[in-house]
BALUM-286719 format. One line per 2 residues: number of its first residue (from 1); their letters; for each residue x, y, z of C-alpha. Coordinates in nm, 3 decimals. Example, Ala and Ser with C-alpha at 12.3 -4.5 7.8 and 13.67 -1.06 7.14 Angstrom:
// BALUM-286719
1) as) 1.230 -0.450 0.780  1.367 -0.106 0.714
// end
This chain:
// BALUM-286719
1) xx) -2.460 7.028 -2.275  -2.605 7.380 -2.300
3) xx) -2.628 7.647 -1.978  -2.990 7.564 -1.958
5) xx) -2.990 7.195 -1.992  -2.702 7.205 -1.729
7) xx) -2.925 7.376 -1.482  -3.237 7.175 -1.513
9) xx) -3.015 6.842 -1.508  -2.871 6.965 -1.149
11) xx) -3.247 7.114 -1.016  -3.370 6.798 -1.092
13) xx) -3.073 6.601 -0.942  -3.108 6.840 -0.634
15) xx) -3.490 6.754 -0.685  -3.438 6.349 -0.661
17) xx) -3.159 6.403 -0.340  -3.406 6.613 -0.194
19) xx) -3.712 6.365 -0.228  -3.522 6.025 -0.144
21) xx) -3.245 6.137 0.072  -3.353 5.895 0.354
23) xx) -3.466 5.634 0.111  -3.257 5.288 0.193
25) xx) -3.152 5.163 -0.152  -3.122 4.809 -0.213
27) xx) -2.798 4.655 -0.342  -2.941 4.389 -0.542
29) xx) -3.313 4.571 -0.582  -3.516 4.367 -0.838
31) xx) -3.645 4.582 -1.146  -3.969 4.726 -1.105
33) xx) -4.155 4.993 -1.301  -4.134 5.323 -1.203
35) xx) -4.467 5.575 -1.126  -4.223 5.829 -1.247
37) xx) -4.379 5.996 -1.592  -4.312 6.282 -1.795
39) xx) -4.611 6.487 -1.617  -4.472 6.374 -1.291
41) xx) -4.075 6.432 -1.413  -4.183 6.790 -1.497
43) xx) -4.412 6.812 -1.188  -4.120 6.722 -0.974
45) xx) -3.929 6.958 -1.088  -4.118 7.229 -1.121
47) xx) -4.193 7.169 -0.737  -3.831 7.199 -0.673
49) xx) -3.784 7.494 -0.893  -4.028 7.674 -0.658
51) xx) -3.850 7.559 -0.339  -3.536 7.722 -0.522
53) xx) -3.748 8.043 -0.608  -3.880 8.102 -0.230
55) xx) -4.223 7.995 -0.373  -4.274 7.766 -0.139
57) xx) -4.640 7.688 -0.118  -4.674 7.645 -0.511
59) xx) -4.405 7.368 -0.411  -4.611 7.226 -0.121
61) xx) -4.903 7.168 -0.335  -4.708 7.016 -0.630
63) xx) -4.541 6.755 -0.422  -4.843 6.694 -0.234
65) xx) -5.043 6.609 -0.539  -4.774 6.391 -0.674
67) xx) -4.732 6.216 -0.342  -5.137 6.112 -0.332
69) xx) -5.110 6.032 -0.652  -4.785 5.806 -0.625
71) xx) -4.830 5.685 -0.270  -4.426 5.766 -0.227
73) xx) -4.328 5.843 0.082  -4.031 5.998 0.055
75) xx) -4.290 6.253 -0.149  -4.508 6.261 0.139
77) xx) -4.198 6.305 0.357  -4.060 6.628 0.141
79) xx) -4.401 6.804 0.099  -4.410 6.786 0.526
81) xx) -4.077 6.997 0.473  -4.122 7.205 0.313
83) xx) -4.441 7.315 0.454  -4.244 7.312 0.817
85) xx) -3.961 7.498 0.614  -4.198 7.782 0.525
87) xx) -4.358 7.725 0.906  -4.676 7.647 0.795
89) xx) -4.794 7.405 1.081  -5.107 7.332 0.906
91) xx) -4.994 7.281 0.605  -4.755 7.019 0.732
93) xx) -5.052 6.823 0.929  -5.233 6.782 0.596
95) xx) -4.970 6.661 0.432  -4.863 6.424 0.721
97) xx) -5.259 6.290 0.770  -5.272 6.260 0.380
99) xx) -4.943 6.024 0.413  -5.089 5.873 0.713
101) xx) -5.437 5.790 0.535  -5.191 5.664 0.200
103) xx) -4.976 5.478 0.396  -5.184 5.355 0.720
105) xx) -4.869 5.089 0.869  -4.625 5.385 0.880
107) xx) -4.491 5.456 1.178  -4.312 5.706 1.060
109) xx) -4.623 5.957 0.939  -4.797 5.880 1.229
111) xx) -4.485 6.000 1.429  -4.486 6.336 1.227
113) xx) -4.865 6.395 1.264  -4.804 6.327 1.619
115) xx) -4.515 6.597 1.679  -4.706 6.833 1.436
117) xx) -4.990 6.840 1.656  -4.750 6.873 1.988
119) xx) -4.544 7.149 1.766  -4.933 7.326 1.729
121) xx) -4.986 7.312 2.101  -5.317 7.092 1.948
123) xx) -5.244 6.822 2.293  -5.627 6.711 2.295
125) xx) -5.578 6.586 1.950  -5.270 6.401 2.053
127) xx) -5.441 6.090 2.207  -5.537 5.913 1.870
129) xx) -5.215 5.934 1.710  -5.032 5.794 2.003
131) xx) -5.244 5.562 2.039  -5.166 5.487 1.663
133) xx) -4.770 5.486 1.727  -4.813 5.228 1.995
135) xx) -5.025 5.011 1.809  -4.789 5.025 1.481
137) xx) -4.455 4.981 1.769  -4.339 4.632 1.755
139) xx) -4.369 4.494 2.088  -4.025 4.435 2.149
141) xx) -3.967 4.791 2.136  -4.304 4.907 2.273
143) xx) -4.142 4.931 2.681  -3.916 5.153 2.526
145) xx) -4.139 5.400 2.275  -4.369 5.408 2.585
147) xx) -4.052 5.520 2.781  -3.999 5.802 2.547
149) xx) -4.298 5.959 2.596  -4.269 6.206 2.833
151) xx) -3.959 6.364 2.612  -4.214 6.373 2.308
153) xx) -4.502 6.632 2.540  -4.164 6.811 2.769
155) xx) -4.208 7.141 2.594  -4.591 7.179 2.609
157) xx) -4.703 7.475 2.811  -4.999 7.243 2.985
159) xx) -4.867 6.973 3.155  -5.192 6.883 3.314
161) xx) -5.330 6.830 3.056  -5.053 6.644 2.892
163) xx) -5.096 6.368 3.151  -5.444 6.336 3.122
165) xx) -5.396 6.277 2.738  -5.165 6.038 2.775
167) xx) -5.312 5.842 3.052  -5.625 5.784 2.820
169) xx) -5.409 5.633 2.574  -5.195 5.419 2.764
171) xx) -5.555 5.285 2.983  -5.548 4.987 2.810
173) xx) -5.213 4.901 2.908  -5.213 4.966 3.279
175) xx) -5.226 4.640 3.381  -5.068 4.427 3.098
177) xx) -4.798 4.210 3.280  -4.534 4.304 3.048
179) xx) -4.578 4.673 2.976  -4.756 4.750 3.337
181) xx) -4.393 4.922 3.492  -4.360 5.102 3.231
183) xx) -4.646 5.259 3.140  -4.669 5.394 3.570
185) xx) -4.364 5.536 3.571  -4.432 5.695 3.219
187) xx) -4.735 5.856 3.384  -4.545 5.914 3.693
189) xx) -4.265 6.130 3.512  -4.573 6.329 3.308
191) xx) -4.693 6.403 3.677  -4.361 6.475 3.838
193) xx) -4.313 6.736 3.538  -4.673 6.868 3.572
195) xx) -4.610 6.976 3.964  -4.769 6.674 4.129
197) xx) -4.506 6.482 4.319  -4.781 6.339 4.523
199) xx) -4.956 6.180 4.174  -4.586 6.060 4.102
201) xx) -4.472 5.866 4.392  -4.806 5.652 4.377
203) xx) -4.722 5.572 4.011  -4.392 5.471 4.117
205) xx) -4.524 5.252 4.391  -4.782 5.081 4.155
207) xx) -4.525 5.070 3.886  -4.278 4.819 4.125
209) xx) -4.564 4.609 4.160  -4.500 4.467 3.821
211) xx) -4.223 4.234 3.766  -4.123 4.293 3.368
213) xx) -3.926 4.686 3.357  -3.876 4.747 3.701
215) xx) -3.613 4.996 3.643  -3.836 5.221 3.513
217) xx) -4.067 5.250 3.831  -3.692 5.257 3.961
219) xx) -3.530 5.579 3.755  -3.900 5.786 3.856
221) xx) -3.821 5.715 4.212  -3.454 5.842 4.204
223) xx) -3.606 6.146 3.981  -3.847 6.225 4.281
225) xx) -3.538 6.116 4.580  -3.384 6.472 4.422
227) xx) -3.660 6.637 4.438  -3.676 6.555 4.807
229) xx) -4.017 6.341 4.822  -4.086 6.151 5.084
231) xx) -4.074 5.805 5.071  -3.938 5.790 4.746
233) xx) -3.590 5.685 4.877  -3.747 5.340 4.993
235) xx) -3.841 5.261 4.656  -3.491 5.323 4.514
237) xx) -3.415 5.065 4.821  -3.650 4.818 4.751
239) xx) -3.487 4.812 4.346  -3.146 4.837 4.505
241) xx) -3.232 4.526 4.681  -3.282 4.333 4.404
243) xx) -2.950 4.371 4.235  -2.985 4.653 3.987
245) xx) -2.768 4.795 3.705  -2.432 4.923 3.802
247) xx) -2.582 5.213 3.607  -2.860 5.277 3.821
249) xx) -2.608 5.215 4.124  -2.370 5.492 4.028
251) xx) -2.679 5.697 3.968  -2.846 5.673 4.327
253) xx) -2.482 5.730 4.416  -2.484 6.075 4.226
255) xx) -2.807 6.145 4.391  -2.633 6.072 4.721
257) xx) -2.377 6.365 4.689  -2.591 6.632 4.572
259) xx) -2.768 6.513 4.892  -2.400 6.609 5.004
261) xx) -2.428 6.241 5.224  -2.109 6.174 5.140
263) xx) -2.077 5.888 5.409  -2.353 5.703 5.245
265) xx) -2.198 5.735 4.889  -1.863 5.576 5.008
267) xx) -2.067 5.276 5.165  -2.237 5.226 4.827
269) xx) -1.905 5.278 4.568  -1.784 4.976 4.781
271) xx) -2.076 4.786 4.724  -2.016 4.808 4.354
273) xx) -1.683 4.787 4.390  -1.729 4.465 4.564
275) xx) -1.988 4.341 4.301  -1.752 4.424 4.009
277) xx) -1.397 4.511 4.116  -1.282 4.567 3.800
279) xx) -1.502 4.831 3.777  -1.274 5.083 3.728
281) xx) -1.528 5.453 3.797  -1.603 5.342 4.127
283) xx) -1.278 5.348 4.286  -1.221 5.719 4.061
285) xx) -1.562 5.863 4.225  -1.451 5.734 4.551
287) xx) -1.170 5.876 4.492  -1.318 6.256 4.441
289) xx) -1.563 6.188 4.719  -1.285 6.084 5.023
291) xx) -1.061 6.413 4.826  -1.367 6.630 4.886
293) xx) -1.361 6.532 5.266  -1.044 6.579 5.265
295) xx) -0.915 6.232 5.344  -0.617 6.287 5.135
297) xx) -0.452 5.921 5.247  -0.812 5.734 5.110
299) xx) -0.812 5.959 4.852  -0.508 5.899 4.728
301) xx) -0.540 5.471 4.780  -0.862 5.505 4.557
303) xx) -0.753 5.725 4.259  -0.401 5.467 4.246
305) xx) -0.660 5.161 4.232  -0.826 5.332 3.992
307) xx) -0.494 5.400 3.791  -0.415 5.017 3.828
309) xx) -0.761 4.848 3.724  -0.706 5.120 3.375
311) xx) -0.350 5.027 3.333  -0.546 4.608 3.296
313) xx) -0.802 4.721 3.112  -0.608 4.928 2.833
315) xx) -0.271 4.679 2.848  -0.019 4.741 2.613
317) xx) -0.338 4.923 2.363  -0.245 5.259 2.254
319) xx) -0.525 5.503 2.309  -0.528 5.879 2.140
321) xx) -0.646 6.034 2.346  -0.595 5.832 2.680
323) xx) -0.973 5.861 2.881  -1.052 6.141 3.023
325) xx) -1.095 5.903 3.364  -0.674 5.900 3.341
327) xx) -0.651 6.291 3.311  -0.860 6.320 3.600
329) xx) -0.699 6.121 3.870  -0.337 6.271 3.780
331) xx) -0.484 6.594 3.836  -0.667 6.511 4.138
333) xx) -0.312 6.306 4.298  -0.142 6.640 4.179
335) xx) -0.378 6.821 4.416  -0.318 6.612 4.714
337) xx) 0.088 6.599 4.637  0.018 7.009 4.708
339) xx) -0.150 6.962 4.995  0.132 6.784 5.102
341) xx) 0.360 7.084 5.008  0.554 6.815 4.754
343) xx) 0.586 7.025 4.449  0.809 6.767 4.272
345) xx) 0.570 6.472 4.319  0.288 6.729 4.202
347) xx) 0.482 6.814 3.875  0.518 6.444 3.838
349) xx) 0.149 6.369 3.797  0.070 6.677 3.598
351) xx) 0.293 6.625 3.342  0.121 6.261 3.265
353) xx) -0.217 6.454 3.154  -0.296 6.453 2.802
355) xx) -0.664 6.428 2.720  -0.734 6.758 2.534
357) xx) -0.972 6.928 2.736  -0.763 6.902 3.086
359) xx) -0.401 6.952 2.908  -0.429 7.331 2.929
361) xx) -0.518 7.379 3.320  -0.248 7.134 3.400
363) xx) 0.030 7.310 3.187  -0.056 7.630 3.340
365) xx) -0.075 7.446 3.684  0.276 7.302 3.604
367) xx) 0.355 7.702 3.513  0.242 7.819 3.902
369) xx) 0.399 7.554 4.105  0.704 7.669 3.878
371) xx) 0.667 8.019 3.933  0.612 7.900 4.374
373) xx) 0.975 7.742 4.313  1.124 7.990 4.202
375) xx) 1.155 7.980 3.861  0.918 8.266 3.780
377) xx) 1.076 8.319 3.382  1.007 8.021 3.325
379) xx) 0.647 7.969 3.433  0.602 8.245 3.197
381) xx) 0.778 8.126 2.886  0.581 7.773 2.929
383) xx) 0.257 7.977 2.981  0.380 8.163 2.628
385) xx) 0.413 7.830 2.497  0.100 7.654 2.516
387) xx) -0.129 7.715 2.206  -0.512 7.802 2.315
389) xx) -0.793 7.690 2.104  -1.022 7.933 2.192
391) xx) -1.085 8.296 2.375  -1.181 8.072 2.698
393) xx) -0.829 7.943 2.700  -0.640 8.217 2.593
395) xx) -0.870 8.420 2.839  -0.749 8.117 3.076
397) xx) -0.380 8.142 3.007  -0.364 8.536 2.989
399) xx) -0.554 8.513 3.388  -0.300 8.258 3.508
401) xx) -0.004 8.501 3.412  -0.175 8.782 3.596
403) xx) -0.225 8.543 3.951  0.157 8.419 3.884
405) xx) 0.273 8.800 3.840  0.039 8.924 4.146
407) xx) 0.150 8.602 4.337  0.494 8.775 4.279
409) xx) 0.451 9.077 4.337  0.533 9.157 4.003
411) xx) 0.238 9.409 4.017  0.367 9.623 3.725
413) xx) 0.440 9.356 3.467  0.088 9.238 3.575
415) xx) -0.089 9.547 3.520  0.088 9.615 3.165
417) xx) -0.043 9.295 3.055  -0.363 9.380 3.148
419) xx) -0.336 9.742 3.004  -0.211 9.569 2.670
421) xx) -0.508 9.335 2.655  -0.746 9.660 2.717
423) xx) -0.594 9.839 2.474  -0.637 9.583 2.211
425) xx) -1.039 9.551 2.342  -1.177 9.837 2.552
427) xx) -1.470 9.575 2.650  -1.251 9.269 2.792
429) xx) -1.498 9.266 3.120  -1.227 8.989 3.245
431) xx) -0.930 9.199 3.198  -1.120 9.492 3.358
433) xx) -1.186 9.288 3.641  -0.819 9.182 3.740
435) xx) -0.713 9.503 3.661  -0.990 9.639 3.935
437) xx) -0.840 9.369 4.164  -0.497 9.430 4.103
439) xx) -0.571 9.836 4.187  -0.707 9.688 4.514
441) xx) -0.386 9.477 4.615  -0.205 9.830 4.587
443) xx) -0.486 10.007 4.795  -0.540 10.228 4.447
445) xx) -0.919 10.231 4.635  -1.047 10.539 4.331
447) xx) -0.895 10.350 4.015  -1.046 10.022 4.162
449) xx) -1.366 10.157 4.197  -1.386 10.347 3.856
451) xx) -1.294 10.010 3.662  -1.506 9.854 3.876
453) xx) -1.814 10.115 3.757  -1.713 10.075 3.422
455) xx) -1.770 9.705 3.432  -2.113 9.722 3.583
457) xx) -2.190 9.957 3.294  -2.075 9.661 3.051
459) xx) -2.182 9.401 3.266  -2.528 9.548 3.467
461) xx) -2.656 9.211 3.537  -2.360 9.060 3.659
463) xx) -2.293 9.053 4.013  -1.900 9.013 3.999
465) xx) -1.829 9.377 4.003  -2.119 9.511 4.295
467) xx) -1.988 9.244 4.532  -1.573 9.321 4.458
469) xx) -1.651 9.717 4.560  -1.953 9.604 4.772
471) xx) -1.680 9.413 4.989  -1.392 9.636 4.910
473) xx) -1.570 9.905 5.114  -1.665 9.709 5.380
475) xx) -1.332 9.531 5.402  -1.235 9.918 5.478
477) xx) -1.510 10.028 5.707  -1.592 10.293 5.416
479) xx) -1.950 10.410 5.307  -2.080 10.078 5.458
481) xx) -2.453 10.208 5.372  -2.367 10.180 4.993
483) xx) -2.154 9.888 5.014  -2.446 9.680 5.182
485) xx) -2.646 9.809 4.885  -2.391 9.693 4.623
487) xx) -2.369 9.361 4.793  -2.749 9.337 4.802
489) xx) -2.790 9.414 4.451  -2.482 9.101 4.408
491) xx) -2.715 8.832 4.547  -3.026 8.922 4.360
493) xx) -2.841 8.857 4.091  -2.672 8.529 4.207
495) xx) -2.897 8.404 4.498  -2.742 8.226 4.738
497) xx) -2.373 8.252 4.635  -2.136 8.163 4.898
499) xx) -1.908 8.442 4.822  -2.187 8.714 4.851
501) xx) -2.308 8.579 5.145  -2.001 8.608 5.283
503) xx) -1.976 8.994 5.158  -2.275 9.040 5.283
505) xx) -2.206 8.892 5.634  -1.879 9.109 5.673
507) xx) -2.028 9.467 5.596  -2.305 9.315 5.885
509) xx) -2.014 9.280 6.085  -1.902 9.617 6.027
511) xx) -2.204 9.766 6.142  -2.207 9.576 6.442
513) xx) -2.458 9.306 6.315  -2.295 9.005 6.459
515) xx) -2.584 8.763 6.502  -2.698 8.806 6.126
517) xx) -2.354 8.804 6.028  -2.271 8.474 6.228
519) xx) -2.595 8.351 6.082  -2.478 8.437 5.701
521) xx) -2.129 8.327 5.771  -2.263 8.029 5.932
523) xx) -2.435 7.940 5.582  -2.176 8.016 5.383
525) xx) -1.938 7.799 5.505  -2.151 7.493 5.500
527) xx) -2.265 7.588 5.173  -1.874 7.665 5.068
529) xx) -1.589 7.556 5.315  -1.349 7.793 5.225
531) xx) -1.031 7.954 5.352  -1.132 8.316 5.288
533) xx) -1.506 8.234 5.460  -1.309 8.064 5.807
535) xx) -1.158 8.353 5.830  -1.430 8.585 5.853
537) xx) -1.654 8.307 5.981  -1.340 8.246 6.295
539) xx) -1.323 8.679 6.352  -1.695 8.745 6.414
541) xx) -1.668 8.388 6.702  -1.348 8.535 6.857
543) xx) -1.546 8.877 6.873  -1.827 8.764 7.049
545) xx) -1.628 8.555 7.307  -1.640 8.227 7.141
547) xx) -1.271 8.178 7.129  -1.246 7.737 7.122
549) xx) -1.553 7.766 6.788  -1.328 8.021 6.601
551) xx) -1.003 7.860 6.656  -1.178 7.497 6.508
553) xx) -1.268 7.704 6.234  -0.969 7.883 6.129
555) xx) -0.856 7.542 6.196  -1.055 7.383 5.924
557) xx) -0.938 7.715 5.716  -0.592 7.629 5.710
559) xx) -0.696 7.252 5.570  -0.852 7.370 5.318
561) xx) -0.582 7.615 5.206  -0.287 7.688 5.426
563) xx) -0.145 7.989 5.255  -0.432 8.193 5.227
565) xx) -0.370 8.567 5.288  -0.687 8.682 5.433
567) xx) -0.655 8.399 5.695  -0.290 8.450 5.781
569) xx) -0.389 8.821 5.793  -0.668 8.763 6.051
571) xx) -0.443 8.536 6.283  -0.149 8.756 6.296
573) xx) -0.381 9.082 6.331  -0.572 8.857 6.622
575) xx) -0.236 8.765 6.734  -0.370 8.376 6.771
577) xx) -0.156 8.106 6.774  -0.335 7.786 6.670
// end
């Protein structure tokens, strides 16, 4: 076969993959006769040729013309490409409304002429066509199409107006019996999204009215229980009440603990538990939940259950990888055995993970209780070891070393590391940052400060770096003026962080703010209870003569993490004995 004959015979194989890509072929087709000619062979190709040449509206209107003249939809299908391909809306919806008008039963060019328009921001002209899709949507699969809505009109700039479309076409289905649910809490969502939680609810209500797809009135009203409407957590109640999917039960139990009513969430993991103990997520969730309160002894009962009820389910079945459920509760029974202070036991559950994603932070969690026991070479050499799959982990593994080495006090093998990494990439923000922090821990205050600068020069719009010198200053009593600045400039960038609240609330301190820094640290802490916040949190109470709050604070300090330094500090400088 010549060059040239080789090059047409692949254009027009390209040509034919192109056209019927998505085509199902029969196995046993019977033989029919083809439209395909020699005008429309060459006419084919020549459209491809065009796609290949960039050319892509000569292409458009060859395939076009050979789709009305075929009726093929697969033609139809590839002139709607490659007009999209060349982003020519337009061009697209005339192909699309010429398949539509060839090929009036397909749900598939309706579909296209529909997301066309929606792509075109064209929403009045939306209402036919959907109207079209629902009406070509076999009924069995019409609760769910009508379902999908909302996802079809979620990137339209006017939601109003989005709802108003698509309550005109779903009217005539408001109160059909079977479809009734649905097509409310369809609206409801639109209205939810379009800033009217008011509109939603009331679709919600009139959507549990109807007995067919009640879990779709259902999902809106958990939807609106998270955005903190009123009422909407008695609907969830009155679906709860009539024995929903464990789905929707672990859901509302999710919504629970954003709602951080953590009480509630335990009462309703039992439930389920109860319903279906075999159920194997419900004891791990209440597991996480009782380890978040810090009820280490339920904790621990609920992530072994859940270890158990796996261990029936799997049997003697070899799983690579083991779920990522399994990886989970050894880490989180490795975190209680350290709260315990039993490093063996801990090593014992961390060496059981083995699901890819969590194998890395346990090996380099093995590598720091290592490095607490002693055995500080050889933390290091199993940190060496472990391969990393990308610059997160080797990021990961490179700022584990550092925290083992400044855990250590092996400051100077801790800063050469860092100083290698920089010299290998002058822009590693992360190094620059432990390298700031590690200048801090040997009161270098001037090198601190000019990595520190450097970073924000990198990094202007993140607030890591104004709130590390922001607090370093106040920690310091220093040019408190410009470290309340820094800090400032921190939580517009991050508003509402725990951690810059607290910065915020010590320089306040400093200046001998105490009621807004009570009131900030007051925040913080129920926002974030953490060891380094008690402590600051516990100071400014002692300060102002409110010795019995600060000493249940630092109290709750030390639960959360008994060996941190800033606490330990602040007793021993306080001279407190808890």
């Amino acid at each position: 076969m010549r060059p040239s004959h080789r090059l047409i015979f692949s254009l027009l194989t390209a040509c034919w993959v192109n056209i019927h890509a998505q085509t199902p072929v029969p196995t046993e087709a019977p033989a029919q006769s083809s439209a395909m000619d020699s005008a429309l062979f060459y006419q084919l190709l020549l459209g491809e040729l065009n796609v290949q040449a960039q050319e892509p509206a000569v292409a458009f209107s060859l395939l076009l013309d050979a789709a009305r003249k075929t009726g093929d939809e697969a033609l139809f299908k590839r002139s709607v490409q490659i007009a999209l391909l060349a982003r020519s809306g337009e061009s697209a919806l005339q192909a699309a409304k010429a398949w539509q008008q060839s090929v009036p039963a397909s749900q598939e060019a309706v579909r296209y002429v529909l997301q066309i328009l929606l792509g075109l921001n064209r929403l009045a002209d939306t209402q036919e066509p959907l109207k079209r899709m629902l009406a070509l949507t076999p009924r069995q699969e019409r609760a769910a199409t009508i379902w999908a809505i909302p996802s079809l009109y979620e990137r339209v700039s006017d939601k109003k107006l989005a709802v108003t479309v698509v309550q005109k076409a779903l009217t005539p289905l408001l109160n059909e019996p079977a479809l009734g649910a649905t097509v409310w809490a369809t609206l409801g969502r639109l209205w939810l999204s379009a800033g009217n939680p008011v509109a939603a609810l009331d679709a919600a209500k009139k959507g549990q009215n109807f007995r067919e797809h009640q879990d779709h009135p259902a999902w809106l009203a958990l939807s609106l229980m998270r955005a903190d409407v009123p009422k909407a957590e008695d609907l969830v109640k009155n679906h709860l009440a009539n024995q929903p999917s464990t789905e929707f039960r672990m859901a509302y139990v999710q919504t629970l603990l954003l709602a951080k009513r953590h009480t509630e969430a335990i009462a309703e993991l039992q439930h389920i538990s109860k319903l279906q103990p075999a159920y194997a997520p419900a004891s791990l969730l209440q597991g996480a939940v009782h380890m978040e309160m810090r009820q280490w002894d339920s904790a621990q009962t609920n992530f072994l259950h859940y270890l158990d009820l796996m261990q029936a389910e799997i049997g003697g079945q070899a799983t690579a990888p083991a779920p990522r459920g399994l990886s989970q509760a050894y880490l989180s029974l490795a975190h209680i055995a350290l709260q315990r202070q039993d490093l063996s036991q801990a090593q014992d559950w961390l060496q059981r993970v083995d699901h890819p994603d969590d194998l890395l932070p346990a090996q380099l969690r093995r590598a720091s209780l290592l490095a607490q026991q002693g055995q500080l070479e050889d933390a290091l050499t199993l940190i060496h070891s472990l391969p990393a799959r990308s610059a997160t982990e080797l990021q990961l593994k490179r700022s584990t070393e550092v925290q083992i080495l400044r855990n250590q006090k092996q400051f100077a093998r801790a800063r050469a590391l860092l100083e290698d990494a920089l010299a290998h990439n002058p822009q590693d923000t992360d190094a620059l940052y432990d390298l700031a922090m590690l200048a801090e821990i040997v009161d270098d205050l001037a090198e601190m400060e000019r990595l520190l600068r450097q970073l924000m020069t990198l990094k202007p719009e993140d607030p890591q770096a104004y709130n590390a010198l922001g607090y370093a200053l106040a920690d310091r009593g220093e040019r408190l003026p410009e470290a309340r600045q820094l800090i400032e400039k921190a939580l517009t960038l991050s508003p509402g962080d725990p951690f810059i609240m607290d910065s915020l609330a010590w320089v306040a301190f400093r200046m001998g703010q105490n009621e807004e820094a009570l009131r900030l640290l007051h925040n913080a802490f129920k926002q974030k209870p953490d060891a380094e916040i008690a402590a600051h949190l516990g100071e400014v109470l002692w300060v102002t003569a409110q010795p019995d709050e600060a000493r249940k604070i630092w109290r709750e300090g030390l639960q959360i993490n008994p060996d941190n330094d800033t606490l330990k500090a602040t007793l021993q400088r306080l001279r407190v004995e808890l």
